[in-house]
C-alpha positions in Angstrom: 9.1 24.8 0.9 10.0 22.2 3.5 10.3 18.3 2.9 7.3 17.5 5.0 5.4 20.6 3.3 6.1 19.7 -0.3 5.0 16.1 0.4 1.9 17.1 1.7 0.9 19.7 -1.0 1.8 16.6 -3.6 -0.2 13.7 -1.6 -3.1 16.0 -1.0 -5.0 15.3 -3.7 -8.0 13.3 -4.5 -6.7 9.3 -4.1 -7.4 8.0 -7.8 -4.9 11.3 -8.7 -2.7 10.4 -6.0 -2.4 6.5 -6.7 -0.5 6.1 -10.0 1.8 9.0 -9.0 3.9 6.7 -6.3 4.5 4.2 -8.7 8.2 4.5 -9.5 8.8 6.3 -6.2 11.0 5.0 -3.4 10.0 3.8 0.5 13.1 4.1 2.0 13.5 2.1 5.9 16.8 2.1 7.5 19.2 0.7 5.2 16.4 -1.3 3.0 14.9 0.7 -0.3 12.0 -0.5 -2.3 10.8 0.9 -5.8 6.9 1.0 -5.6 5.5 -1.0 -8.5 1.5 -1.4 -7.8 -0.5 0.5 -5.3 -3.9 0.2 -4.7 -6.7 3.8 -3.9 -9.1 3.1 -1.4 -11.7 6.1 -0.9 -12.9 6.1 2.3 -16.6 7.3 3.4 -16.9 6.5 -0.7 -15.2 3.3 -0.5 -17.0 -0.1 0.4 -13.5 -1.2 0.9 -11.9 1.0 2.8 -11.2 0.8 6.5 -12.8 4.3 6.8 -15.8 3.6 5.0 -18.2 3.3 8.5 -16.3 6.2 9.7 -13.3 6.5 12.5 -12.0 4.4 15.0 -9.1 3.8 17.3 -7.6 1.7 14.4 -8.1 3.5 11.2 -7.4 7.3 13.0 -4.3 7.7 10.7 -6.5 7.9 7.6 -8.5 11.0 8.7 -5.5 12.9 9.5 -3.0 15.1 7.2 -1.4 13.4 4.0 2.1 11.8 3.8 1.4 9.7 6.8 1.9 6.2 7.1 -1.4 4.1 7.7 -0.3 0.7 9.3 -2.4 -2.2 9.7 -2.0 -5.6 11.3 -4.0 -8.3 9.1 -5.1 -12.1 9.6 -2.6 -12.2 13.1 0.4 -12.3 11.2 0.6 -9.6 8.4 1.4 -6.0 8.3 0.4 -3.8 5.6 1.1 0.1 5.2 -1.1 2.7 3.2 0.0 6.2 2.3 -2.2 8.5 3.5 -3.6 11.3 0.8 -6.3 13.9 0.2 -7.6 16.4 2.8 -7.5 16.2 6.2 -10.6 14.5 7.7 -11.1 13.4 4.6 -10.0 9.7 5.0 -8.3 8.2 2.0 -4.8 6.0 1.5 -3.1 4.1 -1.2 -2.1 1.1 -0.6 1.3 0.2 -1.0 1.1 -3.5 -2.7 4.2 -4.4 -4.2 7.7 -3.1 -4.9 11.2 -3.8 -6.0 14.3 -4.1 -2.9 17.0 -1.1 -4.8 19.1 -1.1 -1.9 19.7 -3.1 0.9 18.6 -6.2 -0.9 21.0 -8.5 2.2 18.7 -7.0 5.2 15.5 -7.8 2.8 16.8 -11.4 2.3 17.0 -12.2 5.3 13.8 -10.9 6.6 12.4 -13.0 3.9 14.6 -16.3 3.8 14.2 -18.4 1.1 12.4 -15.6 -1.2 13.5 -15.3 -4.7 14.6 -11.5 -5.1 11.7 -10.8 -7.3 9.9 -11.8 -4.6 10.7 -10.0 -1.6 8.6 -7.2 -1.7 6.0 -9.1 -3.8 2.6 -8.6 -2.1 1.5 -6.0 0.7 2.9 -8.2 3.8 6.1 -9.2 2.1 6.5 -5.3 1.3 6.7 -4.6 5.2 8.6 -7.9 5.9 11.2 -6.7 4.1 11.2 -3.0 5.2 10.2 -4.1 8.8 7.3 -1.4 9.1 4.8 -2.7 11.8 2.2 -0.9 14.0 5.4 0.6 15.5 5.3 2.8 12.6 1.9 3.0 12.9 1.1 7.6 11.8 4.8 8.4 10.4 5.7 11.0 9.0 6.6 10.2 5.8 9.0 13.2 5.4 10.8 13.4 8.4 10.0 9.4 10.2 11.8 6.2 10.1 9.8 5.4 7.4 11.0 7.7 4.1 9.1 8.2 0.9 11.0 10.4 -2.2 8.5 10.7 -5.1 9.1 10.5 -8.5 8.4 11.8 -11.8 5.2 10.6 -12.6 5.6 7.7 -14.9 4.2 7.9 -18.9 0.3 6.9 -18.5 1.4 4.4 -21.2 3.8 2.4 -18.7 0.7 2.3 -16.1 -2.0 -0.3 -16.1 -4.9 -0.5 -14.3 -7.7 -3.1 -13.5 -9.8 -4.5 -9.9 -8.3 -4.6 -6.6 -7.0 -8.0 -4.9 -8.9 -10.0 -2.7 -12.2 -7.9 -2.2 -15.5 -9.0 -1.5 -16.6 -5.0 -1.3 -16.6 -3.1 -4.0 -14.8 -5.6 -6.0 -14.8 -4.2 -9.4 -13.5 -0.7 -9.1 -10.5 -0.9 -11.4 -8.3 1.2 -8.7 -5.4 -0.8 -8.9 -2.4 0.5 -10.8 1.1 -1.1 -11.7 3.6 -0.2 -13.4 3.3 -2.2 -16.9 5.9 -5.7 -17.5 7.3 -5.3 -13.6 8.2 -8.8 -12.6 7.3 -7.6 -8.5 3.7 -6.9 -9.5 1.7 -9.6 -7.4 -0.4 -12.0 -8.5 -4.1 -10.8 -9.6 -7.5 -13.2 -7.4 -10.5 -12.4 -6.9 -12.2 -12.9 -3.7 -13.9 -15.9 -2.8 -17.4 -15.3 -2.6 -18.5 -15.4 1.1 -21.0 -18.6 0.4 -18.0 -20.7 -1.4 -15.5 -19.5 0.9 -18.2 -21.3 3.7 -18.9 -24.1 2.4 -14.6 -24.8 1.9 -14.0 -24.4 5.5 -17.3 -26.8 5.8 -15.5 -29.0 3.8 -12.1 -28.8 5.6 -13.5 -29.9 9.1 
């Protein structure tokens, strides 16, 4: 069986399968290697969350195509995040790829991320792709065979996994589909969202 084959077969399952299996795998860019530590599943047509959930556009295509492609999005004008696409084809689901330790090429990640403590550097979905520099560039890889590498590991004991709510949703916000690898000091930083009314009246407040 080929790379891109056994990849597929592995990241074709259903996405809350799929999720705590790429903890303790590696995303590999260029020189810069980062140990995933907490992903997050989003489900698609299933999903309040997802970016698929209303269906496809010119943004989200990646997510209805095979698995073990790389879903990039650009966020809030400055941020990029990347998703690991999963399940069937047309079947639009991804994993998002939330925080992660710098294994090699920790130089190149510091300075892409100045100033960052090395705990830090792939802390958080943004500061994962800062220090990997994926963008929209990368936008559909092939996660086999593209820039952008990912080498699975054994899955890790379901003891050393936790699991609670997803970060910073106002959809959907208690599906505990977000897993991390239990003690890791790169795991972010658990908030809620702000409910859309409070969040209103702040930015009243700030004018």
């Amino acid at each position: 069986m080929s790379a891109s084959a056994e990849l597929t077969s592995r990241l074709a399952g259903p996405v809350l399968d799929v999720a705590p299996t790429l903890l303790g795998s590696i995303l590999r860019c260029d020189d810069v290697a980062v140990r995933i530590t907490e992903v997050e599943a989003y489900a698609g047509a299933d999903d309040p969350g997802s970016h698929s959930y209303r269906g496809q556009t010119p943004r989200n295509a990646a997510m209805f195509g095979p698995p073990g492609h790389l879903y990039v999005y650009f966020t809030y004008g400055m941020h990029h995040c990347a998703n690991v696409v999963c399940g069937g084809e047309g079947t639009p689901s991804g994993v998002l790829l939330r925080a992660g330790e710098v294994v090699s090429g920790i130089e190149t990640a510091r300075v892409r991320r100045p100033g960052a403590a090395d705990r830090d550097l792939a802390r958080g979905p943004a500061r994962l792709c800062k220090a990997l520099d994926i963008d929209l560039a990368d936008y559909g890889n092939d996660l086999a065979t593209g820039r952008v590498r990912l080498e699975l590991a054994d899955t890790p004991a379901p003891g050393n996994i936790s699991r609670g709510p997803r970060v910073g949703l106002r959809e959907a916000p208690n599906a505990p589909w977000r897993f991390w690898l239990s003690g890791e000091p790169s795991v972010s930083t658990y908030r809620p969202a702000t409910p859309r009314h409070q969040r209103q009246a702040s930015d009243l407040r700030k004018q």
